[in-house]
DSSP file (Angstrom, degrees, kcal/mol; ACC not computed):
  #  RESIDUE AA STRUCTURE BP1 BP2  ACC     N-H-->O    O-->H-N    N-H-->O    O-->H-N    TCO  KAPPA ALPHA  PHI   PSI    X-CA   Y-CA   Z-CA
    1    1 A X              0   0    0      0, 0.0    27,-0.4     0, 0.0     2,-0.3   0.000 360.0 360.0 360.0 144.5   97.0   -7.6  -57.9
    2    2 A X        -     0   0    0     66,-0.2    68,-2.6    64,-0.2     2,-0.5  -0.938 360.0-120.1-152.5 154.7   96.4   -3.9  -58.2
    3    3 A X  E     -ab  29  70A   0     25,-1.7    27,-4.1    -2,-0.3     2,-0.5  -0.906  17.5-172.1-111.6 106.8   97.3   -0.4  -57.3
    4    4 A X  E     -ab  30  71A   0     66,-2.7    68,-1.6    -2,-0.5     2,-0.4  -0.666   4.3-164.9 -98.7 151.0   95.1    2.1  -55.7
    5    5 A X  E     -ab  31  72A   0     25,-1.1    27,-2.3    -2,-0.5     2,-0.6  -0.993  23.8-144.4-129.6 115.1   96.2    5.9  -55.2
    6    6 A X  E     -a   32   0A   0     66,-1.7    27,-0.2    -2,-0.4     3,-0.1  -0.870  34.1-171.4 -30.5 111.0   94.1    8.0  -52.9
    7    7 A X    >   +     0   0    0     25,-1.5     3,-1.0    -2,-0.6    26,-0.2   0.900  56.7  91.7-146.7 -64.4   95.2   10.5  -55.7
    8    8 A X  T 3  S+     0   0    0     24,-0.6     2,-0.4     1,-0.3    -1,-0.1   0.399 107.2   7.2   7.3 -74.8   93.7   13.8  -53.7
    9    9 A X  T 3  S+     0   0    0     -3,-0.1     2,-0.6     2,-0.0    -1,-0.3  -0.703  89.3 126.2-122.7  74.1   96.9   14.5  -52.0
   10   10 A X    <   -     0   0    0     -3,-1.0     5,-0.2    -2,-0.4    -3,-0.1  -0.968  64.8-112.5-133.4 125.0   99.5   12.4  -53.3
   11   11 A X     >  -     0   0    0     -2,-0.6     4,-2.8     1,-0.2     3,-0.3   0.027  24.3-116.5 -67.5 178.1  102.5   14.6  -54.5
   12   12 A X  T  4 S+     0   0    0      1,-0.3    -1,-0.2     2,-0.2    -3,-0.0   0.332 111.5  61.4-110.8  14.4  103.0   14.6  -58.0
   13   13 A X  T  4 S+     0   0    0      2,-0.1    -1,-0.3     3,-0.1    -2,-0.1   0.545 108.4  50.3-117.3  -6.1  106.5   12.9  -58.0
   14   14 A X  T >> S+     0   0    0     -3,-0.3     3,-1.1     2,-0.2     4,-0.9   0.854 105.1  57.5 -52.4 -46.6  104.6    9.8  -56.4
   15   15 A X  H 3X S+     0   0    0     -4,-2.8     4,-0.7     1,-0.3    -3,-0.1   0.534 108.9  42.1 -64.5  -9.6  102.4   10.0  -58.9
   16   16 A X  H 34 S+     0   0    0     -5,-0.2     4,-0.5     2,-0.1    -1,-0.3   0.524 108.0  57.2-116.7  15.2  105.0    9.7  -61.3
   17   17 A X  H <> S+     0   0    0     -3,-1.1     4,-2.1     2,-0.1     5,-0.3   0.340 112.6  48.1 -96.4 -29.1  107.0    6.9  -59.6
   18   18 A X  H  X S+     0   0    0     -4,-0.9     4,-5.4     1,-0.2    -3,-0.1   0.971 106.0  46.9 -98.0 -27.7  104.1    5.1  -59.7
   19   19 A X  H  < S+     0   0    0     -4,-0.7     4,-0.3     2,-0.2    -1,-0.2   0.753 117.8  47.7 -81.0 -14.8  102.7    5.4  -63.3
   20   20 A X  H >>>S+     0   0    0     -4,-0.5     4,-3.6     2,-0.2     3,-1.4   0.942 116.8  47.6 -51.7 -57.5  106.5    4.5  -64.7
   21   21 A X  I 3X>S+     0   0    0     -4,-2.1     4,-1.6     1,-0.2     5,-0.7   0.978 108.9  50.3 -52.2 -50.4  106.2    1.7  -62.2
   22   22 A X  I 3<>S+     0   0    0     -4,-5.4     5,-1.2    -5,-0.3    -1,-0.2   0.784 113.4  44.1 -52.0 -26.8  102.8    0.8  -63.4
   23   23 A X  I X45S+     0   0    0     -3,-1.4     3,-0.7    -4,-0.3    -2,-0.2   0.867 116.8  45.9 -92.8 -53.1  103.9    0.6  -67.4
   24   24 A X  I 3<5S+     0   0    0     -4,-3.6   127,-0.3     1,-0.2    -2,-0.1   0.942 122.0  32.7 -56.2 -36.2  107.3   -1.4  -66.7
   25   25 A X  I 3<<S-     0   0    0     -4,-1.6    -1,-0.2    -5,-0.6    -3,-0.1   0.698 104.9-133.1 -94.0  -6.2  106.0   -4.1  -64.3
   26   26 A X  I < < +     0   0    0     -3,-0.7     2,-0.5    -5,-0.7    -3,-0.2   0.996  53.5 149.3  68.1  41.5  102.1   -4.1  -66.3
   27   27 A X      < -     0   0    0     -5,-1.2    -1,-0.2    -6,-0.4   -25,-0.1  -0.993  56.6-110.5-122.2 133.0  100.5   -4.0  -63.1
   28   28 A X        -     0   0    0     -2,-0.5   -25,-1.7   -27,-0.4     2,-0.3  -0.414  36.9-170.7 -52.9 122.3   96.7   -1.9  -63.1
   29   29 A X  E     -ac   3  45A   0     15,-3.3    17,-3.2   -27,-0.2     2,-0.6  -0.982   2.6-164.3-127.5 124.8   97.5    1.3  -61.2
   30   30 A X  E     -ac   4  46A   0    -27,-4.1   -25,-1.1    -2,-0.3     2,-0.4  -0.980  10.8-161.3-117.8 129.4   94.2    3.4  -60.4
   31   31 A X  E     -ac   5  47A   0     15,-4.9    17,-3.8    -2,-0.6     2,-0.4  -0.961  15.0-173.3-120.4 121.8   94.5    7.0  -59.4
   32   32 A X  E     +ac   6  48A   0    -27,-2.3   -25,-1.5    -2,-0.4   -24,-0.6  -0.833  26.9 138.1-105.8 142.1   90.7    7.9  -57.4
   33   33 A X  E     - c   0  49A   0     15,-1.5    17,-1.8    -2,-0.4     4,-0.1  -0.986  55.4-113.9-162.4 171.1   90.6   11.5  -56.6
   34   34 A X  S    S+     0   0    0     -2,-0.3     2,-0.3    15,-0.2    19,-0.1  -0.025  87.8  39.1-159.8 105.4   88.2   14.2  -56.8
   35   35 A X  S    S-     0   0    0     16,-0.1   -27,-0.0    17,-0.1    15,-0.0  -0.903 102.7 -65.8-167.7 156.8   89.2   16.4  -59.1
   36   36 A X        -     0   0    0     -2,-0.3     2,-0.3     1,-0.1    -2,-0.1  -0.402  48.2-176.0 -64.6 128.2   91.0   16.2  -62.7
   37   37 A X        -     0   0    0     -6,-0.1     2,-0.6    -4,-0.1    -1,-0.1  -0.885  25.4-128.6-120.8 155.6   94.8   14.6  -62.4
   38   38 A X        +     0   0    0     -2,-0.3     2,-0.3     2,-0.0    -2,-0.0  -0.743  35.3 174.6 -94.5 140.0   96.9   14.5  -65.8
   39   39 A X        -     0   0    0     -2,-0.6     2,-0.3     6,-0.1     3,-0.1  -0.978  32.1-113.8-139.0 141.9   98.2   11.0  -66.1
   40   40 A X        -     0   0    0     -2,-0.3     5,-0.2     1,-0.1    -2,-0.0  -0.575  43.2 -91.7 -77.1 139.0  100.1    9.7  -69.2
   41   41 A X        +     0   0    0     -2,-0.3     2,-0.2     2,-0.1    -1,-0.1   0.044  60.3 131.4 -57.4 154.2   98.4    7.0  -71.4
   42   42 A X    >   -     0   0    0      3,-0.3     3,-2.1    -3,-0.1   -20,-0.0  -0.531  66.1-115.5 155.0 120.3   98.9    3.6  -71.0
   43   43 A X  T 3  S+     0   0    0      1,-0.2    -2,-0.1    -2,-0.2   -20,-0.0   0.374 119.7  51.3 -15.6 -23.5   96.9    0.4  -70.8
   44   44 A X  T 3  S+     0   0    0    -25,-0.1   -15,-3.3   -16,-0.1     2,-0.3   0.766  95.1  74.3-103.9 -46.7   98.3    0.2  -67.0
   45   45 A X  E <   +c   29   0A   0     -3,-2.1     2,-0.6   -17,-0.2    -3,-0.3  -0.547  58.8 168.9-115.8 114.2   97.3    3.9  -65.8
   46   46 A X  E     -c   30   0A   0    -17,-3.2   -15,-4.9    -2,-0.3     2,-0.5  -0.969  12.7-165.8-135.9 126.3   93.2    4.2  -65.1
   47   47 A X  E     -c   31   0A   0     -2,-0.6     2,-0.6   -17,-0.2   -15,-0.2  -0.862   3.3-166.8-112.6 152.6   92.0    7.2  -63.4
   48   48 A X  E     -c   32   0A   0    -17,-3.8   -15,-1.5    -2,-0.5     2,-0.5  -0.995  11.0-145.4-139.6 143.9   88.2    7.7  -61.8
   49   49 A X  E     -c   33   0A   0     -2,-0.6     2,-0.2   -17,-0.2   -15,-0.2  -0.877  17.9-168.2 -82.3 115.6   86.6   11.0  -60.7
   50   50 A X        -     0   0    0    -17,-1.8     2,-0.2    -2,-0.5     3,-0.1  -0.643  29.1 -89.7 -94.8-174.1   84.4   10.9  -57.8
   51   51 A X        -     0   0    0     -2,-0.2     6,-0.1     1,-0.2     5,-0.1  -0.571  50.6 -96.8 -95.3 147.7   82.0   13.3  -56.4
   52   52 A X  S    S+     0   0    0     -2,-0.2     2,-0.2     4,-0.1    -1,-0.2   0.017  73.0  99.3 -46.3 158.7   83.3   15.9  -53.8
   53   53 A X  S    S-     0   0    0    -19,-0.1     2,-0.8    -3,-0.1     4,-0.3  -0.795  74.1 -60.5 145.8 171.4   82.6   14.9  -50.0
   54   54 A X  S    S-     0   0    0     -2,-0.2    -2,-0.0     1,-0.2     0, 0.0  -0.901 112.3  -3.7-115.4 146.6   84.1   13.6  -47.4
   55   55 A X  S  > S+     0   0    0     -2,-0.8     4,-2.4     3,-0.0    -1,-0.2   0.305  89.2 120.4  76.4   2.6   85.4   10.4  -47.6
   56   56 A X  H  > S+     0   0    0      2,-0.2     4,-2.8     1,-0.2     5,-0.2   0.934  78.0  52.9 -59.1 -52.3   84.2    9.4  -51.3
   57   57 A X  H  > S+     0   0    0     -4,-0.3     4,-1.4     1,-0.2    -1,-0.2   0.984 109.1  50.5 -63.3 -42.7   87.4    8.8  -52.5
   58   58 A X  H >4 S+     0   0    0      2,-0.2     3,-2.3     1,-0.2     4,-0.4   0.943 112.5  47.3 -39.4 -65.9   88.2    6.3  -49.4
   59   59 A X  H >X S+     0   0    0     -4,-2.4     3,-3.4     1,-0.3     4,-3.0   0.834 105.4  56.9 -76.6 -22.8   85.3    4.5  -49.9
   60   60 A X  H 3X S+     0   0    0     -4,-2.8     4,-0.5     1,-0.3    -1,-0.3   0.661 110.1  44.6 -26.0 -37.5   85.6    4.1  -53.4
   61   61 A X  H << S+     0   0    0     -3,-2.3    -1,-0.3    -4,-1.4     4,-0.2   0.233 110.8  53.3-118.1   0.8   88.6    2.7  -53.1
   62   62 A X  H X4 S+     0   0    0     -3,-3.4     3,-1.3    -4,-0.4    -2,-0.2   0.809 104.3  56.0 -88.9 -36.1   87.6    0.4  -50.2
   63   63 A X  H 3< S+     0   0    0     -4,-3.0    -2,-0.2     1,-0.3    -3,-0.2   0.853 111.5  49.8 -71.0 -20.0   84.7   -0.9  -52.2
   64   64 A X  T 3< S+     0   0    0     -4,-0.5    -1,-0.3    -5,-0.3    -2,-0.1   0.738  84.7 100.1 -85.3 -18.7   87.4   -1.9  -54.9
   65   65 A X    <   -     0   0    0     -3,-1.3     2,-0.1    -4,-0.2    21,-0.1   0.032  45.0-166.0 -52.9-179.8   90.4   -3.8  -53.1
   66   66 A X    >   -     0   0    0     19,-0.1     3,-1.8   -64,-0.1   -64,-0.2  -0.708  44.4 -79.4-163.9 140.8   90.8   -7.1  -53.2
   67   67 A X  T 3  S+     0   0    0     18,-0.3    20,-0.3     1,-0.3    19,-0.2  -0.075 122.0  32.3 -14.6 120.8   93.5   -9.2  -50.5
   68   68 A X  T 3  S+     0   0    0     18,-3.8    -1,-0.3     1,-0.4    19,-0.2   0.723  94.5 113.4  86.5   6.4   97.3   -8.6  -52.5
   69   69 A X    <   -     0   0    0     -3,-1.8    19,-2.9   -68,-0.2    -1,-0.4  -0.590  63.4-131.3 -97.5-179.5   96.5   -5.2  -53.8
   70   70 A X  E     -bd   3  88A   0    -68,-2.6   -66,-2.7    17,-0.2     2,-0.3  -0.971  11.0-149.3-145.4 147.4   98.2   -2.3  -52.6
   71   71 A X  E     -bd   4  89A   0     17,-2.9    19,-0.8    -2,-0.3     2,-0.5  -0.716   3.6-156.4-105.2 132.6   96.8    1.3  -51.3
   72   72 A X  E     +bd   5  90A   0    -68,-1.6   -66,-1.7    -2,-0.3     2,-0.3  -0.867  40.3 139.5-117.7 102.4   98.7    4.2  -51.7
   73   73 A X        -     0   0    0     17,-2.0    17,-0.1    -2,-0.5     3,-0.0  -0.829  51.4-161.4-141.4 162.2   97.3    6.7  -48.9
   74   74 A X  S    S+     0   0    0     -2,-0.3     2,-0.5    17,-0.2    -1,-0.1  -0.223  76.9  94.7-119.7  30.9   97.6    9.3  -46.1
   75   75 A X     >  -     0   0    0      1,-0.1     4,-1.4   -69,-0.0     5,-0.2  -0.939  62.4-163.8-134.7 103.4   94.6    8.8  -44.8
   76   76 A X  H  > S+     0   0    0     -2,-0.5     4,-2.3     1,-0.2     5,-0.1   0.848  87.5  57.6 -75.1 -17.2   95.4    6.3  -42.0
   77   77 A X  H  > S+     0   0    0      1,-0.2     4,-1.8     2,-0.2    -1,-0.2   0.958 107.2  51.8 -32.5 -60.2   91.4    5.2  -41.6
   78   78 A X  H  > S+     0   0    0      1,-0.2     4,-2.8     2,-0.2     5,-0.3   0.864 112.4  40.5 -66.0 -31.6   91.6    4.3  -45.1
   79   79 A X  H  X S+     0   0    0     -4,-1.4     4,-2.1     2,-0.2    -1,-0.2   0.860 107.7  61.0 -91.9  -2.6   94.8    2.1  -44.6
   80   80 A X  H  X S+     0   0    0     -4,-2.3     4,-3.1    -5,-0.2    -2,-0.2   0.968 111.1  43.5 -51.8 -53.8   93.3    0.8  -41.4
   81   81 A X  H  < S+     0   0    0     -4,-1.8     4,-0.5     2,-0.2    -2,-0.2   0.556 110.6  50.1 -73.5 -41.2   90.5   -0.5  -43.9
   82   82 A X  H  X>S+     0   0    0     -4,-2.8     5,-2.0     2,-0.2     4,-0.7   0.889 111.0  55.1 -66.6 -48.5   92.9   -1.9  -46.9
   83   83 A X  H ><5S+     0   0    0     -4,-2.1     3,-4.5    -5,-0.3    -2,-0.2   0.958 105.5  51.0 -33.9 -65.2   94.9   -3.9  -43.8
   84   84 A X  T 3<5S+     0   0    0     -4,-3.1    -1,-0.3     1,-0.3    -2,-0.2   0.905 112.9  44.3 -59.1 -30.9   91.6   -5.7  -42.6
   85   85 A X  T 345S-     0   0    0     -4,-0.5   -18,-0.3     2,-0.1    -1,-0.3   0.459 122.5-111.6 -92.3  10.5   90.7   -6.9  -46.4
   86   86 A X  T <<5S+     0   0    0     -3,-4.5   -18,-3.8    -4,-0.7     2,-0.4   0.798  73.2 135.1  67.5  40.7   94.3   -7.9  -46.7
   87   87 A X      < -     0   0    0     -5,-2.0    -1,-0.3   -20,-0.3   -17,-0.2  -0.863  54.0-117.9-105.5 152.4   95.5   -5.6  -49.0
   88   88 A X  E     -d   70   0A   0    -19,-2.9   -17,-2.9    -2,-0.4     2,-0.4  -0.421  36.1-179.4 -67.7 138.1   99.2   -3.7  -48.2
   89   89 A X  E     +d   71   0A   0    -19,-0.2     8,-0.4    -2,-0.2     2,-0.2  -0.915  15.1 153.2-126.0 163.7   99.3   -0.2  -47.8
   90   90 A X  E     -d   72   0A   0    -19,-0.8   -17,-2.0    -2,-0.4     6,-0.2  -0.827  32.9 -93.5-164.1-148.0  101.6    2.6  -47.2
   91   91 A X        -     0   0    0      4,-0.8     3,-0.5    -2,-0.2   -17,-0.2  -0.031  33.9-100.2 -93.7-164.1  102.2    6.5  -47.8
   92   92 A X  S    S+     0   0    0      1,-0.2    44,-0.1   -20,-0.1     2,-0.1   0.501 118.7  56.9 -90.9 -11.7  103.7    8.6  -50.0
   93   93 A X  S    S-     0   0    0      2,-0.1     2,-0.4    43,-0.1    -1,-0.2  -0.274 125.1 -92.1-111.8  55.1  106.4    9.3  -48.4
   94   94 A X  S    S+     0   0    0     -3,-0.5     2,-0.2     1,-0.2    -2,-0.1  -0.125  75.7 140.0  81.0 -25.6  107.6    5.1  -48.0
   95   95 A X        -     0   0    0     -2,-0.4    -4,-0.8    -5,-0.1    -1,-0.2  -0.296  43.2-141.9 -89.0 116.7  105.9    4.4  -44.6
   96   96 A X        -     0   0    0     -6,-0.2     2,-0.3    -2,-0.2    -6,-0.2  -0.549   4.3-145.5 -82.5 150.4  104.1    0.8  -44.4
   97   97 A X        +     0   0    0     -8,-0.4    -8,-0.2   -18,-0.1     5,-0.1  -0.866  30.3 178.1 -60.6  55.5  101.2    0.4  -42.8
   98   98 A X        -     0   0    0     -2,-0.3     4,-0.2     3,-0.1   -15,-0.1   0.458  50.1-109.9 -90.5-161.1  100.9   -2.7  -41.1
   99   99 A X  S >> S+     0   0    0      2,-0.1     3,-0.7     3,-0.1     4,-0.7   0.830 122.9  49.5 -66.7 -44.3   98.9   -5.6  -38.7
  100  100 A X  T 34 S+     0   0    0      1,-0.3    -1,-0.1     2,-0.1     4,-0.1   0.434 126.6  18.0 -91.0   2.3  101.7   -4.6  -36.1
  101  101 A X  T 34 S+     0   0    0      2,-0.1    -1,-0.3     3,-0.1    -3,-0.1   0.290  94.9  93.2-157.8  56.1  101.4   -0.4  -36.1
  102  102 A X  T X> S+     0   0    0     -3,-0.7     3,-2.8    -4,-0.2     4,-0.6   0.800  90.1  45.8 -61.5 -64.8   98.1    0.3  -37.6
  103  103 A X  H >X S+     0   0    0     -4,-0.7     3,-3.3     1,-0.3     4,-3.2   0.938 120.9  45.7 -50.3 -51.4   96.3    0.4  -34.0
  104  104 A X  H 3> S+     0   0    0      1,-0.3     4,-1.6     2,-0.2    -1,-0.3   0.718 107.8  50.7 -26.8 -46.2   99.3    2.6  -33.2
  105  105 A X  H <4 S+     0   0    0     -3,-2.8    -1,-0.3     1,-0.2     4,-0.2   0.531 112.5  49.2 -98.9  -0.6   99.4    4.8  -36.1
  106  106 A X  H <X S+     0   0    0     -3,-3.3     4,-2.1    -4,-0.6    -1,-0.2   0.631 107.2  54.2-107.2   2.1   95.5    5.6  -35.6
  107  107 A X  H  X S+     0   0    0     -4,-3.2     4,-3.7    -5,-0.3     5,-0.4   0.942 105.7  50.7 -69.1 -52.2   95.8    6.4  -32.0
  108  108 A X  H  < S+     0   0    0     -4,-1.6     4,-0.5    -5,-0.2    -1,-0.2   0.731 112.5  55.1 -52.9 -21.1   98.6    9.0  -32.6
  109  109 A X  H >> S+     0   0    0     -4,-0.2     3,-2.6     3,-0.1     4,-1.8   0.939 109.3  41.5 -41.2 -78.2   96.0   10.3  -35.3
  110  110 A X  H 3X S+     0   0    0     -4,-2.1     4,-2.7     2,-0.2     5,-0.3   0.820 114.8  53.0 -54.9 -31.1   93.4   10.8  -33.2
  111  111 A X  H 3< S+     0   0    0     -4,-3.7     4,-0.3     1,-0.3    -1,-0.2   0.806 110.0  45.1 -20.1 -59.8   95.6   12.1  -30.6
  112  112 A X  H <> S+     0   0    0     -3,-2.6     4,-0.7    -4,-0.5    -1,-0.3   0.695 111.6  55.6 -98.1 -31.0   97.1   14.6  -32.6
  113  113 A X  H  X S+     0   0    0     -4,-1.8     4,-3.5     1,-0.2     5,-0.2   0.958 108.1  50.4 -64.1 -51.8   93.4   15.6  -34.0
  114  114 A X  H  X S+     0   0    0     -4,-2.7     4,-1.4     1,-0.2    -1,-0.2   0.769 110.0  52.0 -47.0 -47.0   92.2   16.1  -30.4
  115  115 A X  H  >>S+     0   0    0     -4,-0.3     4,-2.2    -5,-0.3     5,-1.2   0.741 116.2  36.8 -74.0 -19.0   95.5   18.5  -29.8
  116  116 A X  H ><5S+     0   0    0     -4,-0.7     3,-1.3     1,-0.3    -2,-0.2   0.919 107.4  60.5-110.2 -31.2   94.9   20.7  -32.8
  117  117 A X  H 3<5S+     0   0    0     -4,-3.5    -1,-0.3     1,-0.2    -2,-0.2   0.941 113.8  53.3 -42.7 -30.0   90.7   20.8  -32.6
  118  118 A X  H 3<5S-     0   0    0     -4,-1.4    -1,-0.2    -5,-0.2    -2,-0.2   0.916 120.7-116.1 -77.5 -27.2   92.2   22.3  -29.1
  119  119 A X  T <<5S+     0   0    0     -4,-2.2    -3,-0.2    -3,-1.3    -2,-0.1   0.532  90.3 103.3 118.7  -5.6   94.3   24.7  -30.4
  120  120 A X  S   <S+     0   0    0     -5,-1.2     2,-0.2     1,-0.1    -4,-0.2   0.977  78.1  50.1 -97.1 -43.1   97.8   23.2  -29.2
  121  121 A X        +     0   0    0     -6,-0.6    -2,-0.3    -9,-0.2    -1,-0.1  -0.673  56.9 151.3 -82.3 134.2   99.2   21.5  -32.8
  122  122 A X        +     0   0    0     -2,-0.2    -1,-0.1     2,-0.1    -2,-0.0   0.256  45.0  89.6-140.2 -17.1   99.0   24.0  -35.6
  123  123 A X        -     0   0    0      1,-0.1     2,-0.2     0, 0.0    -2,-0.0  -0.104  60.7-150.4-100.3-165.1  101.7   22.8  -37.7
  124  124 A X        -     0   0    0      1,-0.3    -2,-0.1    -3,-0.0     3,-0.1  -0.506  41.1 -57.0-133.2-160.6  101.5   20.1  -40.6
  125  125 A X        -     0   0    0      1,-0.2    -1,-0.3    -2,-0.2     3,-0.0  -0.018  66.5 -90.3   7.9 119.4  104.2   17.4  -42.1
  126  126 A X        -     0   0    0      1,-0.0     2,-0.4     3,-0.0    -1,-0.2  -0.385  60.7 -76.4 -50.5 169.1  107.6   18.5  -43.3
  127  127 A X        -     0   0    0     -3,-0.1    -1,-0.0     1,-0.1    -3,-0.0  -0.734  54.0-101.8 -50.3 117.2  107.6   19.4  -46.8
  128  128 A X        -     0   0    0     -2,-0.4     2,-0.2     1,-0.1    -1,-0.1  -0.275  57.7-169.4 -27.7 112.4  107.8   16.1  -49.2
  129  129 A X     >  -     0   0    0     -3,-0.0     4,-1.1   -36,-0.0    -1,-0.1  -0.376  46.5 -87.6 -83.8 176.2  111.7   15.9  -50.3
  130  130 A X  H  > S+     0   0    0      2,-0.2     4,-2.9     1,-0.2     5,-0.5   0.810 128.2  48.0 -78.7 -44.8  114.1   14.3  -52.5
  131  131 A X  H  > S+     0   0    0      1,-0.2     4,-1.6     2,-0.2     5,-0.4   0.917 108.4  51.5 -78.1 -19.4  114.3   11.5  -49.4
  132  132 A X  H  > S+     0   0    0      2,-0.2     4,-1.6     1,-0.1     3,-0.4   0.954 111.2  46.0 -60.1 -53.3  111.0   11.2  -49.2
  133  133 A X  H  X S+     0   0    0     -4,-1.1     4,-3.8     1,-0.3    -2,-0.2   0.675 112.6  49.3  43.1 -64.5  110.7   10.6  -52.8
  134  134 A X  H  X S+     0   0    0     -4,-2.9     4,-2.1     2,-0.2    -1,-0.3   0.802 106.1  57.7 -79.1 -24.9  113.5    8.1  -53.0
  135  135 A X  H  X S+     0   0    0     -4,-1.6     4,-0.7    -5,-0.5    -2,-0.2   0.871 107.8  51.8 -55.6 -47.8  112.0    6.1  -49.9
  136  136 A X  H >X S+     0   0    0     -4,-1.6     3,-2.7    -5,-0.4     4,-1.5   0.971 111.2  43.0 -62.5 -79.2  108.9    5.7  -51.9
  137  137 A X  H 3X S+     0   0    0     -4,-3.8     4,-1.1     1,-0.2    -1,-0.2   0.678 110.1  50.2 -61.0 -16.7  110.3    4.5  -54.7
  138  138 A X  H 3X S+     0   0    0     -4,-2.1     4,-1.2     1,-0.2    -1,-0.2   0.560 119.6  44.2 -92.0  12.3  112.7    2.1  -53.2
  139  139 A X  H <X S+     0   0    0     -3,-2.7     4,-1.6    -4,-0.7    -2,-0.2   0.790 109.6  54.1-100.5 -21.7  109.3    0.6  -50.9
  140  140 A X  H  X S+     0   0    0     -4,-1.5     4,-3.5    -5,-0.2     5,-0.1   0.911 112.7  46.4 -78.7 -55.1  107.4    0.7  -54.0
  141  141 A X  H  X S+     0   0    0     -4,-1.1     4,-1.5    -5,-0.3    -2,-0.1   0.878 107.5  55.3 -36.0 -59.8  110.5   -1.7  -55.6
  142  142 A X  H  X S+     0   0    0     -4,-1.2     4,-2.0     2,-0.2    -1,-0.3   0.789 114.3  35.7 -68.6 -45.4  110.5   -3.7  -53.1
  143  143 A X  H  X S+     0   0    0     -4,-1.6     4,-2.5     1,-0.2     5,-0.3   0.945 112.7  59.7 -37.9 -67.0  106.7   -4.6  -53.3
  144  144 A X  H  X S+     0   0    0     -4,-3.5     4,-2.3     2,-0.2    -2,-0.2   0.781 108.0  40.3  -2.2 -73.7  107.0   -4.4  -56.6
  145  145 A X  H  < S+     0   0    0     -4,-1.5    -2,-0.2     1,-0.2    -1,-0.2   0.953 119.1  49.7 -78.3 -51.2  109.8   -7.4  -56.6
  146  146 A X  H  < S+     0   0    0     -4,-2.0    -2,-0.2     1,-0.1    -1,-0.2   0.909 116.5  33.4 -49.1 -48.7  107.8   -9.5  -53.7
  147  147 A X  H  < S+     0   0    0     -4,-2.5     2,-0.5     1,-0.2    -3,-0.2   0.930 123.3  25.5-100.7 -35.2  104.0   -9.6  -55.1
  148  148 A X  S  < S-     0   0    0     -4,-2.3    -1,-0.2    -5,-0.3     3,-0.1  -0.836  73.8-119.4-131.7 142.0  104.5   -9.8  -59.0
  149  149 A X        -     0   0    0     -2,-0.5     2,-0.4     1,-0.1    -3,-0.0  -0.489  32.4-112.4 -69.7 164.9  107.2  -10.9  -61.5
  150  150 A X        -     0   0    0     -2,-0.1     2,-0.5    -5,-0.0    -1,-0.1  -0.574  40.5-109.6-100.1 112.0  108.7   -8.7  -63.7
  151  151 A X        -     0   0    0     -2,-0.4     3,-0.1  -127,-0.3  -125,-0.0  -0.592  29.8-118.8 -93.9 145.1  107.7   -9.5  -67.3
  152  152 A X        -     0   0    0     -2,-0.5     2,-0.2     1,-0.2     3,-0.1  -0.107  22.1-109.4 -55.6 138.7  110.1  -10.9  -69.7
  153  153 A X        -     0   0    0      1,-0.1    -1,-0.2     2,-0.1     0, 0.0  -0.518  59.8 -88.4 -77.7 149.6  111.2   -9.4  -72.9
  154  154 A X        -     0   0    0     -2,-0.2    -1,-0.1     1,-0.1    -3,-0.0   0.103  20.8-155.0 -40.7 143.0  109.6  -11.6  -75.7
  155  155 A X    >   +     0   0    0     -3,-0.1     3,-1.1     3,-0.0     2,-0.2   0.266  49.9 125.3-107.6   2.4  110.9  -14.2  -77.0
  156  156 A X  T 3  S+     0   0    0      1,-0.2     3,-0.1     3,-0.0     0, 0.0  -0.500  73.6  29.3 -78.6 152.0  109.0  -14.2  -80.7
  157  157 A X  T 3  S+     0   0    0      1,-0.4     2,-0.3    -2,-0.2    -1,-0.2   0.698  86.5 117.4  37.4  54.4  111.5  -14.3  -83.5
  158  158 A X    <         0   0    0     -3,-1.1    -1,-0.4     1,-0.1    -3,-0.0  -0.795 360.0 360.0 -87.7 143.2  113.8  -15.9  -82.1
  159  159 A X              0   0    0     -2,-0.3    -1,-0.1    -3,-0.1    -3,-0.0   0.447 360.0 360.0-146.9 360.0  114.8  -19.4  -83.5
């Protein structure tokens, strides 16, 4: 089990929800982006650079899943693409992906693409908040508590 970050636009108090999450629970957290992100060190916390382009970082990060990871994305193509190889997604701002509102959530993309190449949608997202923030982290938790145990403090020198 693993964690991938579409890292490109992922706000930077996700990006620290996740890399806390990533040293307490010991689970490999990979931030793909491309461009330089500061991350703090840790065994847990791996970053990769790709080349500019479109779509690099997606596929990078398709060619890397595995079934049981989870993608951390705005880019609903890309979580269309984690689903079918049976990895979890959702956003930064809490919102799962799933089998049951993928198709959904890429027609209303394309929808909404269609409307503003016309000129009728101009506007973007709200701003990323303090609930968005805390939605993430309590879906992050929740994952978190389902896919992997929580490791134990040691038990050497005890007797």
């Amino acid at each position: 089990m693993a964690i991938w970050v579409d890292a490109d636009a992922c706000p930077v108090p996700v990006r620290d929800i996740l890399c806390r999450a990533a040293s307490r629970w010991r689970v490999e957290t990979t931030f793909i982006a491309n461009h330089p992100i500061a991350l703090p060190p840790s065994p847990y916390i791996r970053r990769r650079q790709v080349a500019q382009g479109f779509d690099v970082a997606d596929n990078e990060i398709i060619g890397e899943i595995h079934p049981g990871d989870l993608v951390i994305t705005q880019d609903i193509p890309l979580a269309a693409e984690a689903i079918a190889r049976g990895a979890d997604a959702f956003n930064p701002r809490g919102q799962a992906f799933t089998r049951d509102n993928i198709r959904q959530r890429l027609a209303m993309r394309n929808f909404l693409e269609e409307l503003r190449n016309a000129g009728q949608v101009t506007g973007g997202p709200p701003p990323f908040g303090q609930a968005d923030r805390k939605t993430f982290a309590d879906q992050l938790d929740r994952w978190l508590q389902r896919h992997h145990e929580r490791p134990q403090p040691s038990d050497q020198g005890r007797e």
